[in-house]
C-alpha positions as a Markdown table, in Angstrom:
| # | Residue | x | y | z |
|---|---|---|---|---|
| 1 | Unk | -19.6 | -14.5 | 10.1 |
| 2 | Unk | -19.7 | -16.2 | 6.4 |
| 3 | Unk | -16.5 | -17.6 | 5.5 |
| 4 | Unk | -15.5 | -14.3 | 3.2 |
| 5 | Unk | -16.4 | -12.3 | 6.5 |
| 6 | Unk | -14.1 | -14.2 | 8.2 |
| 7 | Unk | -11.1 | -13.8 | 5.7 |
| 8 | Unk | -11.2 | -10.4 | 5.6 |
| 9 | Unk | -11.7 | -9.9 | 9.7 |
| 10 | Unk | -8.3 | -12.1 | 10.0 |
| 11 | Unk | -6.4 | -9.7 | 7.4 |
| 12 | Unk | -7.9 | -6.4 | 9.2 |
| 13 | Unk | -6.9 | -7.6 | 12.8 |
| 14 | Unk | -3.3 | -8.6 | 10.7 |
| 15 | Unk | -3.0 | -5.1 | 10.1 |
| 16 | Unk | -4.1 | -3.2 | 12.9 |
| 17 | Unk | -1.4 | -6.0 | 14.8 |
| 18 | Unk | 1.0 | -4.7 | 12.7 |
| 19 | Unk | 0.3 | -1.1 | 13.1 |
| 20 | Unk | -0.2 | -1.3 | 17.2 |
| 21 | Unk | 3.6 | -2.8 | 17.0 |
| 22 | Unk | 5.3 | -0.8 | 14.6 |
| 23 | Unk | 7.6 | 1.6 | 16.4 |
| 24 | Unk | 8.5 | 4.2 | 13.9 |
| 25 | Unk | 7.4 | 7.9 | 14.7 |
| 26 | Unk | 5.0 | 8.0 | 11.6 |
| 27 | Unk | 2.7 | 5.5 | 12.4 |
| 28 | Unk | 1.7 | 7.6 | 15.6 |
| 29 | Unk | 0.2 | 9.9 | 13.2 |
| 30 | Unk | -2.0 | 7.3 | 11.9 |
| 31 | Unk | -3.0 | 5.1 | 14.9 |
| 32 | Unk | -5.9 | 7.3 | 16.1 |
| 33 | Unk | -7.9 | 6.9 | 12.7 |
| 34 | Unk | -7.3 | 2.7 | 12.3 |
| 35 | Unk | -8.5 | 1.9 | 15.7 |
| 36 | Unk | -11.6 | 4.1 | 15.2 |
| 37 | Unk | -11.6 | 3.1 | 11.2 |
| 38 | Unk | -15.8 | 2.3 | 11.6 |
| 39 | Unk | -17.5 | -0.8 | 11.8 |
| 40 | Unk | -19.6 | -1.7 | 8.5 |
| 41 | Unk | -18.2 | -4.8 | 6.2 |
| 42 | Unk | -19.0 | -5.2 | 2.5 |
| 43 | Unk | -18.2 | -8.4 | 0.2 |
| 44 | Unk | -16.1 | -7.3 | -2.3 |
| 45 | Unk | -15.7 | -9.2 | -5.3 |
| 46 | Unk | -12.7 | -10.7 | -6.1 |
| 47 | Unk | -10.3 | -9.7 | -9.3 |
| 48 | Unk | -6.7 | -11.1 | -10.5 |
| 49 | Unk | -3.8 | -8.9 | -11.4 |
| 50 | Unk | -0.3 | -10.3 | -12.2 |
| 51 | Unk | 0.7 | -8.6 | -9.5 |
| 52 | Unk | -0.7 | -11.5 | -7.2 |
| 53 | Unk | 2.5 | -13.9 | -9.0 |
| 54 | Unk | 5.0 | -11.1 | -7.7 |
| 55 | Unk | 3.8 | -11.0 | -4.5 |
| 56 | Unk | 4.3 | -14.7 | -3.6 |
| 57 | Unk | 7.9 | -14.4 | -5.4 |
| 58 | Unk | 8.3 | -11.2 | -3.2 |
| 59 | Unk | 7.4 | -13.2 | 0.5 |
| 60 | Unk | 11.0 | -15.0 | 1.3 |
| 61 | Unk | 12.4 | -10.8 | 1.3 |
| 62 | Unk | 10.4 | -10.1 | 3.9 |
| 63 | Unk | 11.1 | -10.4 | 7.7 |
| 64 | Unk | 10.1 | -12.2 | 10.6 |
| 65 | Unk | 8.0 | -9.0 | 11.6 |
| 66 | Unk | 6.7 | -8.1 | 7.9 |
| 67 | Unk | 5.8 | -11.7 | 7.0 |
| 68 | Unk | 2.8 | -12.6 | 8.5 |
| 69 | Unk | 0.8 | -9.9 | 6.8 |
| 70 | Unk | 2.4 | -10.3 | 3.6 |
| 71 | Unk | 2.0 | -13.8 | 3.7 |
| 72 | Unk | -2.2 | -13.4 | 4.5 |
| 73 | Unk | -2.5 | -11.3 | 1.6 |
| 74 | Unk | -0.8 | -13.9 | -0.3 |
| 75 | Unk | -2.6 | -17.3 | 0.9 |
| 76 | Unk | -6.2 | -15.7 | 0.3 |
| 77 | Unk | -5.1 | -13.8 | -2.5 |
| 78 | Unk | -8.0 | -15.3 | -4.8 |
| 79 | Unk | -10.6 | -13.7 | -2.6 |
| 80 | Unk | -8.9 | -10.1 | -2.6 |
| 81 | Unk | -9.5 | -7.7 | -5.5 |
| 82 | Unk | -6.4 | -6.7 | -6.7 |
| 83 | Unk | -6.6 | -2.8 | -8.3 |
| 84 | Unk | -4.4 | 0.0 | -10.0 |
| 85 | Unk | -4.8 | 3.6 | -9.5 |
| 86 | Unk | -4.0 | 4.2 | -13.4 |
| 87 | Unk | -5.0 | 2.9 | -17.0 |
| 88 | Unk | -2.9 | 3.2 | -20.2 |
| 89 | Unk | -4.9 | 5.9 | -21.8 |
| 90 | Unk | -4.2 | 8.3 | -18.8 |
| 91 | Unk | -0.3 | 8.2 | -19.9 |
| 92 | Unk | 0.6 | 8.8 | -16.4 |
| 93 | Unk | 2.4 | 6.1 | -15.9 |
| 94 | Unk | 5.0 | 4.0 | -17.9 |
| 95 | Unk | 4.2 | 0.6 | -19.3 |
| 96 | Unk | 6.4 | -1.1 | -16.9 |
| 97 | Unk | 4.7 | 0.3 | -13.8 |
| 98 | Unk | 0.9 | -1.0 | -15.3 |
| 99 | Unk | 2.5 | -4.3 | -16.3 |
| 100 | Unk | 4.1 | -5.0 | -12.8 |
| 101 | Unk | 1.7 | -3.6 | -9.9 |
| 102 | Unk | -1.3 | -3.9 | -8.0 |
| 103 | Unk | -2.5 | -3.4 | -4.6 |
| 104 | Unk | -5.5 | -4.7 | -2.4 |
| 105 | Unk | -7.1 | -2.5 | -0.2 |
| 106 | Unk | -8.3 | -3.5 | 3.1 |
| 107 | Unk | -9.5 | -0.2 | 4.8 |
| 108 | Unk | -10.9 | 2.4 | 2.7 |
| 109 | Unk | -14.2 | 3.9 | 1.1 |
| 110 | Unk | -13.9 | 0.5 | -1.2 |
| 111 | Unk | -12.5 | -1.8 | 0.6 |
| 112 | Unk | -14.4 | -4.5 | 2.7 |
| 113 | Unk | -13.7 | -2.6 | 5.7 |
| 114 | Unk | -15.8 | 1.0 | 4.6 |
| 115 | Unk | -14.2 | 4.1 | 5.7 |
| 116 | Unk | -14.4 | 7.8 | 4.9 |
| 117 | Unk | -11.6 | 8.4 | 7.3 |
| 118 | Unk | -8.8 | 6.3 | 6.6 |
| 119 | Unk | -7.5 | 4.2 | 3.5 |
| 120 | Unk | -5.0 | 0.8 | 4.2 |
| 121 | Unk | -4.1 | -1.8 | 2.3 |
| 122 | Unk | -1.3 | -3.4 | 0.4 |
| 123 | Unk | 0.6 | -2.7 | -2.8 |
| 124 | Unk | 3.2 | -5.0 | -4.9 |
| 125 | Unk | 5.6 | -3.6 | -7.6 |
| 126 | Unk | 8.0 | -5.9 | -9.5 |
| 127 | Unk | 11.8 | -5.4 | -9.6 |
| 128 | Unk | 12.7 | -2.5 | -12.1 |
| 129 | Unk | 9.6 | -0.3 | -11.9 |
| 130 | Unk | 9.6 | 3.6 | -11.5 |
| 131 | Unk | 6.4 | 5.4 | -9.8 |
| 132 | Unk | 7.0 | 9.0 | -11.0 |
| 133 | Unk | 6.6 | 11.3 | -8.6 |
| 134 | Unk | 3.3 | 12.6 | -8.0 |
| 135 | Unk | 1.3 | 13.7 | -4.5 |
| 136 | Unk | -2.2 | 14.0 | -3.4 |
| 137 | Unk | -4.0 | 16.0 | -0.7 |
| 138 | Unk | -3.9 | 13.2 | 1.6 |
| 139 | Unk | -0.8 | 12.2 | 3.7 |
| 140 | Unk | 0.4 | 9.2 | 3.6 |
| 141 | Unk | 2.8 | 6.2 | 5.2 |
| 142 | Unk | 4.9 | 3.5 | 3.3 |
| 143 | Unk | 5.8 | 0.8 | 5.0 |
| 144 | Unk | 7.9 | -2.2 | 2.9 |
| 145 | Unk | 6.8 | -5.4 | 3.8 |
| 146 | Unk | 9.0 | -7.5 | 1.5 |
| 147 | Unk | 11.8 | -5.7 | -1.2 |
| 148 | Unk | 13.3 | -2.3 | -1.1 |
| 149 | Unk | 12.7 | 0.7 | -3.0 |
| 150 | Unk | 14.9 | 4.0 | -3.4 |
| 151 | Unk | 12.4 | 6.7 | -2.3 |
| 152 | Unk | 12.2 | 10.6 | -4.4 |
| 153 | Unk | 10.8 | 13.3 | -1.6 |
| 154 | Unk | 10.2 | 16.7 | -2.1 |
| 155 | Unk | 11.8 | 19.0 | -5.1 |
| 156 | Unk | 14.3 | 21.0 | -6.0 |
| 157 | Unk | 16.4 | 22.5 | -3.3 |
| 158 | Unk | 14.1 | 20.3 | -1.0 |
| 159 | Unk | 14.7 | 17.3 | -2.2 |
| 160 | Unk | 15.6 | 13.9 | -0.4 |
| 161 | Unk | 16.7 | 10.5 | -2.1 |
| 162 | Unk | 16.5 | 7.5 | 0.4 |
| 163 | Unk | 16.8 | 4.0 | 0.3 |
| 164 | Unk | 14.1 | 2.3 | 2.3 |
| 165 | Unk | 14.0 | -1.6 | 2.8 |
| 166 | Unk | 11.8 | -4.1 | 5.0 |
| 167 | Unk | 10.6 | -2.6 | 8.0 |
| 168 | Unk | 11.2 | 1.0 | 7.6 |
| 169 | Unk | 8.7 | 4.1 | 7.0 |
| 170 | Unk | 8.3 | 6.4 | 5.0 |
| 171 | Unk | 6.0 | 9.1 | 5.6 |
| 172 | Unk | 4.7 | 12.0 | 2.7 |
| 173 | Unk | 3.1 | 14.9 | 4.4 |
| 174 | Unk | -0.3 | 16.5 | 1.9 |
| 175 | Unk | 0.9 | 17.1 | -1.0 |
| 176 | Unk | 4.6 | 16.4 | -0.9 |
| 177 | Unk | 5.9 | 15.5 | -4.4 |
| 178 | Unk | 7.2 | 12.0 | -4.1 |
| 179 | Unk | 7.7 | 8.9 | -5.9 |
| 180 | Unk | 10.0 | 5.7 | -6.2 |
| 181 | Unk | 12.1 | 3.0 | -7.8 |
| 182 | Unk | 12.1 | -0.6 | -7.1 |
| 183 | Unk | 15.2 | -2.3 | -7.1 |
| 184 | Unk | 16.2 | -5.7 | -8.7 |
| 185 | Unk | 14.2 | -7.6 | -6.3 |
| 186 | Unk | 10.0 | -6.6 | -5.9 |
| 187 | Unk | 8.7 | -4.5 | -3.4 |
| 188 | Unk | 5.7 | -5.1 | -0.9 |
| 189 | Unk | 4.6 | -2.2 | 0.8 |
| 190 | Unk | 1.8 | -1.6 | 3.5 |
| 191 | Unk | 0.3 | 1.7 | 2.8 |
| 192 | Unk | -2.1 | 4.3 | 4.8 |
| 193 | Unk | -3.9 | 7.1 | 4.0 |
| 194 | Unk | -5.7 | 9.7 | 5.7 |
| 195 | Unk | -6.8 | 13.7 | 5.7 |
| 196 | Unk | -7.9 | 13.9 | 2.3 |
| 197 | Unk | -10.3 | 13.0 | -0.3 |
| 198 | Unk | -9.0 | 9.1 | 0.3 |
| 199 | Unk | -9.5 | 8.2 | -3.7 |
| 200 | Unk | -8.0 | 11.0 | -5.2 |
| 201 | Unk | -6.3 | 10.5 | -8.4 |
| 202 | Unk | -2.8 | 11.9 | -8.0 |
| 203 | Unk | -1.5 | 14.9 | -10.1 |
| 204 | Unk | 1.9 | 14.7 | -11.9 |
| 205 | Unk | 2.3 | 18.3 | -12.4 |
């Protein structure tokens, strides 16, 4: 394996370690896709974010169960490229939100790991920033590595508030309106998606 092979191989087997010992419900869901993601690699080139500064800030919140994989993503953050889902000019989300996040995929149709099935990776929000809800034809699983975050589910007479902090999961059936606020600390989160077009750009409507 080169030595960028060999980065990325120790961050997937960090993650499918965490999944296999996660014992929340949700992840069940999941499992069947990750250990039968596929099996082709791709270099991806690296890209900075200032995301990558808040999530080595974010790494003494997290636990003994959550830290190893924040802390990979964090030690060879220079060969990881860091994304967002939005730009300004969309006006989807607020300044704060495009100012303060980032995520790296690890799974997914671009990630190094290429799949059509399922999407994984991890995300970093600073303290103070709201994600408005949206939703997206795939279903999806939050998992906060590092930070908390007070969770929006659902709408109207359906909807569910819920503070969720290292550890814990949150799972968003297809196209469940959700969204959430960080607190005064950042937020890590491990993140999968699955049953949908695995790119899709969110609506807000």
């Amino acid at each position: 394996m080169t030595r960028d092979r060999e980065a990325d191989q120790r961050l997937l087997d960090a993650v499918l370690s965490f999944v296999a010992g996660h014992p929340h419900p949700a992840l069940q869901r999941f499992k069947p896709a990750l250990a039968d993601w596929g099996e082709a690699w791709t270099a991806v080139a690296p890209s900075y974010l200032p995301a990558v500064e808040t999530l080595q800030a974010a790494l003494p919140l997290a636990s003994s169960e959550t830290r190893t994989l924040a802390a990979l993503v964090a030690r060879e953050t220079g060969s990881r490229r860091w994304e967002q889902s939005y730009r300004k000019t969309d006006g989807l989300v607020g300044d704060d939100m495009l100012s303060g996040y980032g995520f790296v995929e690890v799974i997914g149709t671009l990630g190094p790991f290429v799949s059509n099935r399922v999407r994984a990776g991890v995300g970093v929000w600073g303290p103070s920033i709201a994600y408005p809800p949206h939703r997206h034809q795939a279903e999806e699983v939050y998992v906060p590595l590092a930070g908390s975050a007070e969770f929006r589910l659902g709408e109207g007479d359906n909807l569910s508030m819920t503070t969720c902090g290292v550890g814990d999961a949150v799972y968003v059936p297809s196209l469940l309106r959700h969204g959430f606020r960080t607190k005064e600390q950042p937020l890590v989160v491990f993140y999968i998606w699955q049953a949908g077009d695995l790119r899709e750009t969110s609506s807000f409507s």
